[in-house]
PAPAGU-128547 format. One record per residue (C-alpha): chain; x, y, z; residue number from 0; residue in three letters. Coordinates in steps of 0.5 Angstrom, whole numbers, plus 500, padded with zeros to 3 digits. Example, Ala and Ser with C-alpha at 12.3 -4.5 7.8 and 13.67 -1.06 7.14 Angstrom:
BEGIN
+-------+-----+-----+-----+-----+------+
| kette |  xx |  yy |  zz |  nr | rest |
+-------+-----+-----+-----+-----+------+
|     A | 525 | 491 | 516 |   0 |  Ala |
|     A | 527 | 498 | 514 |   1 |  Ser |
+-------+-----+-----+-----+-----+------+
This chain:
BEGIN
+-------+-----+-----+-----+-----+------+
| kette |  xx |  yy |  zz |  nr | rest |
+-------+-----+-----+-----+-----+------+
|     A | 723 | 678 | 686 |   0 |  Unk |
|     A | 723 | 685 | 686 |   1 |  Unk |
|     A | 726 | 690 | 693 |   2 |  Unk |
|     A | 721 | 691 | 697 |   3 |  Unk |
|     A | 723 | 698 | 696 |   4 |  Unk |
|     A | 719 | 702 | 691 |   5 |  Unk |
|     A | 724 | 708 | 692 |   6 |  Unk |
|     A | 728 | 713 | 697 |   7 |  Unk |
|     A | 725 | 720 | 698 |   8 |  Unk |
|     A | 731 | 723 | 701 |   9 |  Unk |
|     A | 732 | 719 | 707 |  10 |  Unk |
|     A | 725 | 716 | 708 |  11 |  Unk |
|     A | 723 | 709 | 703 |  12 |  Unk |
|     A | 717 | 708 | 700 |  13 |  Unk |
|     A | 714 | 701 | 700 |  14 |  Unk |
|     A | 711 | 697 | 694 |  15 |  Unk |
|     A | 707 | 695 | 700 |  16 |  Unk |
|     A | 704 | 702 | 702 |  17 |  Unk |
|     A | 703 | 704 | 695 |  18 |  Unk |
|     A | 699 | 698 | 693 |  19 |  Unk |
|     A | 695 | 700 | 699 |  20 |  Unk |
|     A | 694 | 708 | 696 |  21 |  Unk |
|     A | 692 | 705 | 690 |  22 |  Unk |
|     A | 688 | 700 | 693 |  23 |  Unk |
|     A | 684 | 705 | 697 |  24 |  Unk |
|     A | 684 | 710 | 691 |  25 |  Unk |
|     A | 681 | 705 | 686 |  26 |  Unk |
|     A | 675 | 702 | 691 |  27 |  Unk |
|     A | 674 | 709 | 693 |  28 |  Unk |
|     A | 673 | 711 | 685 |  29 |  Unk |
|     A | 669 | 706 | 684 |  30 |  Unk |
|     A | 664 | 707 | 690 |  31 |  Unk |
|     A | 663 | 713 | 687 |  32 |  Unk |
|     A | 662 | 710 | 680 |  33 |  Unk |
|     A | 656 | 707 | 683 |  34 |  Unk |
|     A | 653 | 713 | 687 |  35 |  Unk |
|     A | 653 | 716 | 681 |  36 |  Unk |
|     A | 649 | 711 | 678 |  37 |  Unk |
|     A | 644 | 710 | 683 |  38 |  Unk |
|     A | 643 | 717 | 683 |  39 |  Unk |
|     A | 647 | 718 | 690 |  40 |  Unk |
|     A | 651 | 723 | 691 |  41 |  Unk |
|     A | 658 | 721 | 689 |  42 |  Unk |
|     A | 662 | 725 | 694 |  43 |  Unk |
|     A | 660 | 721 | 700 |  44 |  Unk |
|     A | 664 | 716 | 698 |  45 |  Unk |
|     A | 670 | 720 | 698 |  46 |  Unk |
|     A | 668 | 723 | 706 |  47 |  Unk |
|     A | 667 | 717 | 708 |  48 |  Unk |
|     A | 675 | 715 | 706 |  49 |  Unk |
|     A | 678 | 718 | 712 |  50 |  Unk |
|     A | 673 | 714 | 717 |  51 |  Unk |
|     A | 674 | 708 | 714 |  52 |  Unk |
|     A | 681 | 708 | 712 |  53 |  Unk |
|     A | 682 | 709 | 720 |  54 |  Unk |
|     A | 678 | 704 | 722 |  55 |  Unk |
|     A | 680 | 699 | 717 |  56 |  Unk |
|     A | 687 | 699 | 719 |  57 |  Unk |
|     A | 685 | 699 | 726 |  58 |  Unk |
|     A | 682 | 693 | 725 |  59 |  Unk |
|     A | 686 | 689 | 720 |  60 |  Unk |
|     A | 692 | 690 | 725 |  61 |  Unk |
|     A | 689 | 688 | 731 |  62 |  Unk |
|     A | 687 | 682 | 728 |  63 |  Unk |
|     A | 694 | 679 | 725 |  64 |  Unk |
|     A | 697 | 682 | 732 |  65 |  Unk |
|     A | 692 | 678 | 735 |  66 |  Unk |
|     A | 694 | 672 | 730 |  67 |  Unk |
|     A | 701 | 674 | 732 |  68 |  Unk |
|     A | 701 | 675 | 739 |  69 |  Unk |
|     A | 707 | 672 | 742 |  70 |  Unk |
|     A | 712 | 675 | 736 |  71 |  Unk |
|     A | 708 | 681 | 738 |  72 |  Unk |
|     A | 708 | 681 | 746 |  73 |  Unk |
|     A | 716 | 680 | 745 |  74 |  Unk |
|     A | 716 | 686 | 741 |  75 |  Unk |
|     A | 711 | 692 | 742 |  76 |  Unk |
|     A | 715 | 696 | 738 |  77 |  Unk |
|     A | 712 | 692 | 731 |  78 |  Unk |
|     A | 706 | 693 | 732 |  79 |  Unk |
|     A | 704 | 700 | 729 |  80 |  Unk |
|     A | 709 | 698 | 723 |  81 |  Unk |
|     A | 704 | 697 | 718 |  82 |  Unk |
|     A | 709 | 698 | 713 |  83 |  Unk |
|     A | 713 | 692 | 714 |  84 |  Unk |
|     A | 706 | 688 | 712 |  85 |  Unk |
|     A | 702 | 684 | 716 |  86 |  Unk |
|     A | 694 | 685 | 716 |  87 |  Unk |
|     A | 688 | 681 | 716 |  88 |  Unk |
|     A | 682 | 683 | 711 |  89 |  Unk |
|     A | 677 | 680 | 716 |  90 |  Unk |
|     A | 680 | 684 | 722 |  91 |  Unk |
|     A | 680 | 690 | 716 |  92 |  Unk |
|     A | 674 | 689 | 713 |  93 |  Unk |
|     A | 670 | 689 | 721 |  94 |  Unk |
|     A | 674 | 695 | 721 |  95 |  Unk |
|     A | 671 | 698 | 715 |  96 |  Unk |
|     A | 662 | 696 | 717 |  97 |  Unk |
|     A | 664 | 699 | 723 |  98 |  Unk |
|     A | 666 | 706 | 720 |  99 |  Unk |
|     A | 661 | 704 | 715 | 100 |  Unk |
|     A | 656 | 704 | 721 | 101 |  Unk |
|     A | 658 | 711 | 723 | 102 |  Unk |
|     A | 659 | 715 | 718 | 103 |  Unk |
|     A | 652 | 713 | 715 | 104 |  Unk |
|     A | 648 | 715 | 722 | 105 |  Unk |
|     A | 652 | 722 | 723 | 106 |  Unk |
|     A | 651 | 723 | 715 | 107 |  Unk |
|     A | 644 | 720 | 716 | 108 |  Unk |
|     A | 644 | 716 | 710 | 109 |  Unk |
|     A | 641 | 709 | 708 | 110 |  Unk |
|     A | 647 | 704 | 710 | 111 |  Unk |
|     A | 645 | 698 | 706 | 112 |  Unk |
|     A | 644 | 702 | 700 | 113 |  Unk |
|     A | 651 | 705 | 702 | 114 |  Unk |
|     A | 653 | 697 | 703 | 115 |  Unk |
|     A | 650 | 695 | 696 | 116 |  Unk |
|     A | 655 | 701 | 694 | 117 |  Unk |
|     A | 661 | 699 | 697 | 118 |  Unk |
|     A | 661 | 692 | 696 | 119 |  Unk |
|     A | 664 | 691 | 689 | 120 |  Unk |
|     A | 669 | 697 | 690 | 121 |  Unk |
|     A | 671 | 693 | 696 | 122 |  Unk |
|     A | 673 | 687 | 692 | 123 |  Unk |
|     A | 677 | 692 | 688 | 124 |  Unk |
|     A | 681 | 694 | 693 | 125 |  Unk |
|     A | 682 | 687 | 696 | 126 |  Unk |
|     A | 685 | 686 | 688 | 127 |  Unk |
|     A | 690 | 691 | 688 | 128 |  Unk |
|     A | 691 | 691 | 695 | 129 |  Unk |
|     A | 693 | 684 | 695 | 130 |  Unk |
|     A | 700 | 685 | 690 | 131 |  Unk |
|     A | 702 | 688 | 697 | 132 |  Unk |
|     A | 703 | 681 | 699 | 133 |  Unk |
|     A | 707 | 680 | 693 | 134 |  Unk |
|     A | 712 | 684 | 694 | 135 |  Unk |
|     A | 712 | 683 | 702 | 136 |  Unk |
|     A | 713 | 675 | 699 | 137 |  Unk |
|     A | 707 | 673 | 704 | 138 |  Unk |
|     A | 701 | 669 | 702 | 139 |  Unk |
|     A | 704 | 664 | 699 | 140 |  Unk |
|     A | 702 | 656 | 698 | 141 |  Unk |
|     A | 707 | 650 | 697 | 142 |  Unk |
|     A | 712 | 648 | 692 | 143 |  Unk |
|     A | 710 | 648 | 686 | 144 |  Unk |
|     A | 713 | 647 | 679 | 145 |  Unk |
|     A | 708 | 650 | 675 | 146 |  Unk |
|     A | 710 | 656 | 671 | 147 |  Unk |
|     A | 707 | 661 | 675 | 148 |  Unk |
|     A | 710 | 660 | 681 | 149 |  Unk |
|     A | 713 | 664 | 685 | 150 |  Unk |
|     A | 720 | 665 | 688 | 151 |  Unk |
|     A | 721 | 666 | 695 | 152 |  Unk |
|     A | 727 | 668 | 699 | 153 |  Unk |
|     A | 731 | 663 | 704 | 154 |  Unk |
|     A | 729 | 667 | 710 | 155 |  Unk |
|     A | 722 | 668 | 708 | 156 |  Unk |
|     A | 721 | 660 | 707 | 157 |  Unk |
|     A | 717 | 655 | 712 | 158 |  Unk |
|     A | 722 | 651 | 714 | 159 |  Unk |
|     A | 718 | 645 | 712 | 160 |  Unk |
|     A | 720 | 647 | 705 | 161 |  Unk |
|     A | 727 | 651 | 706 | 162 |  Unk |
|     A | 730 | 647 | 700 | 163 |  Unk |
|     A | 724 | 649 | 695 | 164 |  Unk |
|     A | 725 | 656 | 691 | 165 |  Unk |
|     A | 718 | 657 | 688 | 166 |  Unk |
|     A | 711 | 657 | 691 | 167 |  Unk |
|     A | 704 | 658 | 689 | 168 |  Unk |
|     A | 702 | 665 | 689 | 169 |  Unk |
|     A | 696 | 664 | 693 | 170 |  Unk |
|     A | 695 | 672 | 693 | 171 |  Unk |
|     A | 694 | 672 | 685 | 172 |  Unk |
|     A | 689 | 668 | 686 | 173 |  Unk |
|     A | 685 | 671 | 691 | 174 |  Unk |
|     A | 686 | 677 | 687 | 175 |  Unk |
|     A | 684 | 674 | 681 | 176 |  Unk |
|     A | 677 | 671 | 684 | 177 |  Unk |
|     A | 677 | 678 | 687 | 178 |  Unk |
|     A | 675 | 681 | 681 | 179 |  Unk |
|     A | 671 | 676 | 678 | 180 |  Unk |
|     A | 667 | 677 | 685 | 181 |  Unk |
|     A | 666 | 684 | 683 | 182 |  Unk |
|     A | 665 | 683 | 676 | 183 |  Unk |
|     A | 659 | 679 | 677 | 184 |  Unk |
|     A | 657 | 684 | 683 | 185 |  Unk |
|     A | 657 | 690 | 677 | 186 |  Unk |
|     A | 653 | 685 | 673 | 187 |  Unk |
|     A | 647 | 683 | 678 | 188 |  Unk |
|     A | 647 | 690 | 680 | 189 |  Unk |
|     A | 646 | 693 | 673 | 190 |  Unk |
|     A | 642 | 686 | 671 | 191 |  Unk |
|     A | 637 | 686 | 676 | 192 |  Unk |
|     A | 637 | 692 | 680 | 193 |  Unk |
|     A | 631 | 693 | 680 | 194 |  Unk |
|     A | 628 | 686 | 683 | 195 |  Unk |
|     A | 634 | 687 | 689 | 196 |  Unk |
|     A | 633 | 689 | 696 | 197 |  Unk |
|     A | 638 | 695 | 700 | 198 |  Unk |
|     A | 643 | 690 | 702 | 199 |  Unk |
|     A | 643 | 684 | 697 | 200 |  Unk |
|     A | 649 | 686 | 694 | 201 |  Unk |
|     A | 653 | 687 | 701 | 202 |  Unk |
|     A | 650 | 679 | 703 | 203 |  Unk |
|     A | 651 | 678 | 696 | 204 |  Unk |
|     A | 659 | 680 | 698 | 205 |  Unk |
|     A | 658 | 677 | 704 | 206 |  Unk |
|     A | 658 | 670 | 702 | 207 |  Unk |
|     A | 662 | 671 | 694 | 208 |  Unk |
|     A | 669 | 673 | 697 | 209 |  Unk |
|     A | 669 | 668 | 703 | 210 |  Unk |
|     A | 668 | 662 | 698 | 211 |  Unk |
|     A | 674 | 663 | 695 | 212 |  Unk |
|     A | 677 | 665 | 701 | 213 |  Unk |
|     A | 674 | 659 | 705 | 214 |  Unk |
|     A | 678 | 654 | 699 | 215 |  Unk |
|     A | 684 | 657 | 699 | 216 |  Unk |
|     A | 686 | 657 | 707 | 217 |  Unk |
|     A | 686 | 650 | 705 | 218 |  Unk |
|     A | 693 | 652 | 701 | 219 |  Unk |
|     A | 695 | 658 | 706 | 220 |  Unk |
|     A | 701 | 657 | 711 | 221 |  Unk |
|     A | 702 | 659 | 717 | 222 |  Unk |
|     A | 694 | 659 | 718 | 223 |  Unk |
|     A | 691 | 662 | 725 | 224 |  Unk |
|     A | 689 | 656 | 728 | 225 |  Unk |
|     A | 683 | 655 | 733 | 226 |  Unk |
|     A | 682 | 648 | 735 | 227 |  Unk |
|     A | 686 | 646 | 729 | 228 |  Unk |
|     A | 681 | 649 | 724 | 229 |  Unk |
|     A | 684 | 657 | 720 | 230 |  Unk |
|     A | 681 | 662 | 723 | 231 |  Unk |
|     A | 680 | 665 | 716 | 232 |  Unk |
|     A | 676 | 658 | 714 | 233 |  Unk |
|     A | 671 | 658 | 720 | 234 |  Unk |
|     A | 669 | 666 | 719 | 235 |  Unk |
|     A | 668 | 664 | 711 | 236 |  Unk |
|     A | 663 | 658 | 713 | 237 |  Unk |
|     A | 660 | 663 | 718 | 238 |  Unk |
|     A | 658 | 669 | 712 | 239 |  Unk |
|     A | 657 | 664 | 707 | 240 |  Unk |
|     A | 651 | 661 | 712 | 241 |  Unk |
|     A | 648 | 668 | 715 | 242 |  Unk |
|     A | 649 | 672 | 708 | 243 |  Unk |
|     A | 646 | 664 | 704 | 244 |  Unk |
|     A | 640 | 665 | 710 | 245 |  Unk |
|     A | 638 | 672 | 710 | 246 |  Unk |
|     A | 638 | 673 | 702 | 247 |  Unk |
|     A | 633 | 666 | 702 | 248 |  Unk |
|     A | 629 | 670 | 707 | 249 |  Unk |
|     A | 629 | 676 | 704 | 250 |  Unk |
|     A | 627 | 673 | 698 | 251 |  Unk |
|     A | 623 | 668 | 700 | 252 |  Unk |
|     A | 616 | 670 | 697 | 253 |  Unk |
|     A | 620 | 671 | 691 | 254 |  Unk |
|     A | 622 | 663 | 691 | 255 |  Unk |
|     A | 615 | 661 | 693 | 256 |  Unk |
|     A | 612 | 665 | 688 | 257 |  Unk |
|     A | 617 | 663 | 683 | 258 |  Unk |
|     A | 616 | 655 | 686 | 259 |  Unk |
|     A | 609 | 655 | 684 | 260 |  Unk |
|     A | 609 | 658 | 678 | 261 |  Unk |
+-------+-----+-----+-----+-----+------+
């Protein structure tokens, strides 16, 4: 596995951690702004918005791990703003996001479902990239496996269940993967059938893509936050897929019927 160290710039280390992250906000940010610009939205909104939503984002996802965490955390104060060391959660992150979201589109008086529609595939992008974070950290990783692929975890970062296993399957690849898949079809509906989509379909479309794949991979995760011996992960992804599902049929309802008769 490689140093969590990217490089030393004099005394301070840079983390493979924080310049994941860096690209991450960097690629979806680029991205948004593609987007914008297609729409024939003004690309530089995306660009305003970063420090808004970067803040709160963070906000967010850590409150949620330390949350998650609590009992390590209430031992150690101290650790709870290193965010360099790892240890956020998307959830926390992306209610951190709709809220900076929220903000910045009533302070800038702009549309925010249409601004969602905008930043939904971006946001997949960056959950892509930002994901190889936890590969450098040895976090989100499943049980052993003996397929190619796996990935080696050091002794002190294995569940004790497993202690005597060296490779495990890397669950972050393949969040990242269905990541990109997720905003490839984004892309495409949004092109394909731009037309015939409502301010905010694609945000619901979001709403119910990334949490499926989230929803089937909690069941291979480690260290889950449980609630009532449920993952958290796992009831927030059923909650979004059942609201989004629900509000796109309303939405479209007239569409359905009309296509039902026809």
């Amino acid at each position: 596995m490689p140093s969590k160290i990217a490089f030393h710039l004099g005394p301070f280390k840079v983390r493979w951690y924080g310049l994941t992250f860096a690209l991450a906000v960097l690629a979806a940010t680029w991205l948004a702004s593609v987007e914008a610009r297609r729409k024939g939205d003004n690309p530089d909104y995306a660009w305003q918005a970063v420090p808004v939503l970067l803040v709160l984002g963070l906000v967010g996802a850590r409150l949620y791990h330390v949350i998650d965490r609590w009992e390590f955390f209430r031992q150690n104060p101290e650790k709870i703003i290193a965010v360099w060391e790892g240890g956020i959660g998307i959830y926390g992150g992306i209610a951190g996001v709709l809220v900076g979201a929220v903000l910045f589109a009533w302070w800038n008086g702009l549309p925010l479902a249409r601004w969602l529609d905008t930043g939904a595939p971006a946001l997949l992008l960056g959950q892509a990239i930002g994901r190889w974070g936890n590969f450098f950290n040895q976090e989100l990783f499943g049980p052993p496996t003996s397929l190619p692929w796996g990935i080696p975890i050091d002794p002190e970062n294995r569940p004790l269940k497993w202690a005597d296993s060296e490779r495990f399957q890397p669950l972050f690849l393949y969040e990242s993967l269905w990541n990109l898949a997720m905003m490839a079809v984004l892309l495409f509906i949004a092109r394909r059938w731009g037309h015939r989509l409502r301010n905010g379909d694609l945000a619901l479309l979001y709403g119910i893509a990334y949490p499926s794949g989230r929803l089937w991979l909690e069941f291979f995760r480690t260290g889950n936050w449980l609630v009532a011996g449920v993952p958290i992960a796992q009831i927030i992804s059923a909650a979004s897929i059942v609201v989004c599902s629900c509000a796109l049929l309303y939405r479209h309802r007239a569409d359905l019927v009309a296509a039902y008769r026809g």
